[in-house]
N, C-alpha and C positions, 0 to 999 in steps of 0.2 A: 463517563464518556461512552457513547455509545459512536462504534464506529462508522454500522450503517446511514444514519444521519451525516455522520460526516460529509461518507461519499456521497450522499444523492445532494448535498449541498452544494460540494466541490466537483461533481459530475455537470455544470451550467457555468457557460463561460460568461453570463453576465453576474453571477454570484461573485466569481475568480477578478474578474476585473473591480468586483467591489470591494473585494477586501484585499486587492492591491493599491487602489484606491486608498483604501484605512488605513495601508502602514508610511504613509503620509501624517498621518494625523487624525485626530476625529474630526466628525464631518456630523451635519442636521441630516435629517431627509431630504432635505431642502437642496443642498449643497449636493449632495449622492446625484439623487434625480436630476438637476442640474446638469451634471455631466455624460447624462445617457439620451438617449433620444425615446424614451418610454414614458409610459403615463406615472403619475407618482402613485397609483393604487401597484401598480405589476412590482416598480420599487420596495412596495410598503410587504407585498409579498415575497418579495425575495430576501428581502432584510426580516421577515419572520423565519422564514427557513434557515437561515443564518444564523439565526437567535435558536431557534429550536436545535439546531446542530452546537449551539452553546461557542459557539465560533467568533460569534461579535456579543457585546455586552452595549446598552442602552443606561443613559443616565440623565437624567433632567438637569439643566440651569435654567432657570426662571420658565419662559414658556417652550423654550427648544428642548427637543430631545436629540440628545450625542451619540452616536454609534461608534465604538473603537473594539479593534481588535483583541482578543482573549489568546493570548502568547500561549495559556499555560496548557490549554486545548491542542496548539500546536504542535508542542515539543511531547506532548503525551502521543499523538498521532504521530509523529516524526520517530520514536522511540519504538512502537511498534511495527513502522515499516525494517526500521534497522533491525530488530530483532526478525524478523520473517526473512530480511539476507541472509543474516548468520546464521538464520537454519538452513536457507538455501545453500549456503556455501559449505556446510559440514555436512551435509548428503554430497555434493559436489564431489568432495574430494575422498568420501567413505566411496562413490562410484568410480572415482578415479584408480583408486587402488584394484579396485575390481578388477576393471579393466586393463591392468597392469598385470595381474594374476593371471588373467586370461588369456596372455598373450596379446594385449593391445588391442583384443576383438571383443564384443561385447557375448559372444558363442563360449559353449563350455572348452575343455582339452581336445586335445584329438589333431587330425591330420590337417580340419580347418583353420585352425589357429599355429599350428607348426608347433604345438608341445608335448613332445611323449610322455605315451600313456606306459606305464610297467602293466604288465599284466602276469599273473600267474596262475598255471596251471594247477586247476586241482582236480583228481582223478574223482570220476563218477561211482557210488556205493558197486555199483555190480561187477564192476571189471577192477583187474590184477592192476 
C-alpha cells in the first residue's frame, strides 16, 4: 500500500463520491458514469486512479466490467491514521506534564512562572 496514492486519489471529491457510490454495491462504468454529469473517458480516468491507488478492484462478467470496493486497503489506511493519534496523543500528554513542571507555563522556573529557584552561594577562588 502505498499511502501517497491513497491520498492524491481521496484528495478529488468526484473519486470520494465514487467509492461511496461502491459501498452500495458494485457497479459497470456504465452505471458509475450514469450517476455523474461527466464524460465516461474523465470516469474511466478516475476509476484508473482508484485502481492504481488499489482502492477499487475490477472484475469481468461476460462483457461488463464491475468495480467494488477493496475494504482491505481501507482498514490498512484507517489503521495508520489511528496509529499517527496515538502518537499524537503520547507526545500530548509527555507535553502535558511539561507543562505541569513548569508551573502551567510553557517558560522555564523562575519568578515567571511563580516557582522558586534555591540558589547557593559558592564563594569565588580568590576571596576568604
Amino acid at each position: 500500500m502505498t499511502l501517497s496514492l491513497i491520498f492524491k486519489a481521496l484528495a478529488d471529491e468526484t473519486r470520494r463520491e465514487i467509492l461511496r457510490l461502491l459501498r452500495e454495491g458494485d457497479r459497470t462504468a456504465g452505471e458509475i458514469a450514469g450517476r455523474f454529469d461527466l464524460t465516461k473517458p474523465t470516469i474511466s480516468h478516475h476509476l484508473g486512479v482508484l485502481k492504481q491507488a488499489n482502492l477499487v478492484q475490477d472484475h469481468r462478467k461476460g462483457q461488463h466490467v464491475y468495480y467494488s470496493l477493496n475494504t482491505t486497503v481501507f482498514q490498512e489506511a484507517a489503521a495508520w491514521f489511528l496509529a499517527v493519534m496515538e502518537e499524537k496523543g503520547r507526545k500530548a500528554a509527555v507535553g502535558t506534564v511539561t507543562e505541569q513542571e513548569a508551573g502551567g507555563k510553557k517558560r522555564g522556573g523562575g519568578r515567571a512562572c511563580g516557582k522558586k529557584i534555591r540558589t547557593k552561594a559558592i564563594p569565588s577562588p580568590g576571596r576568604p
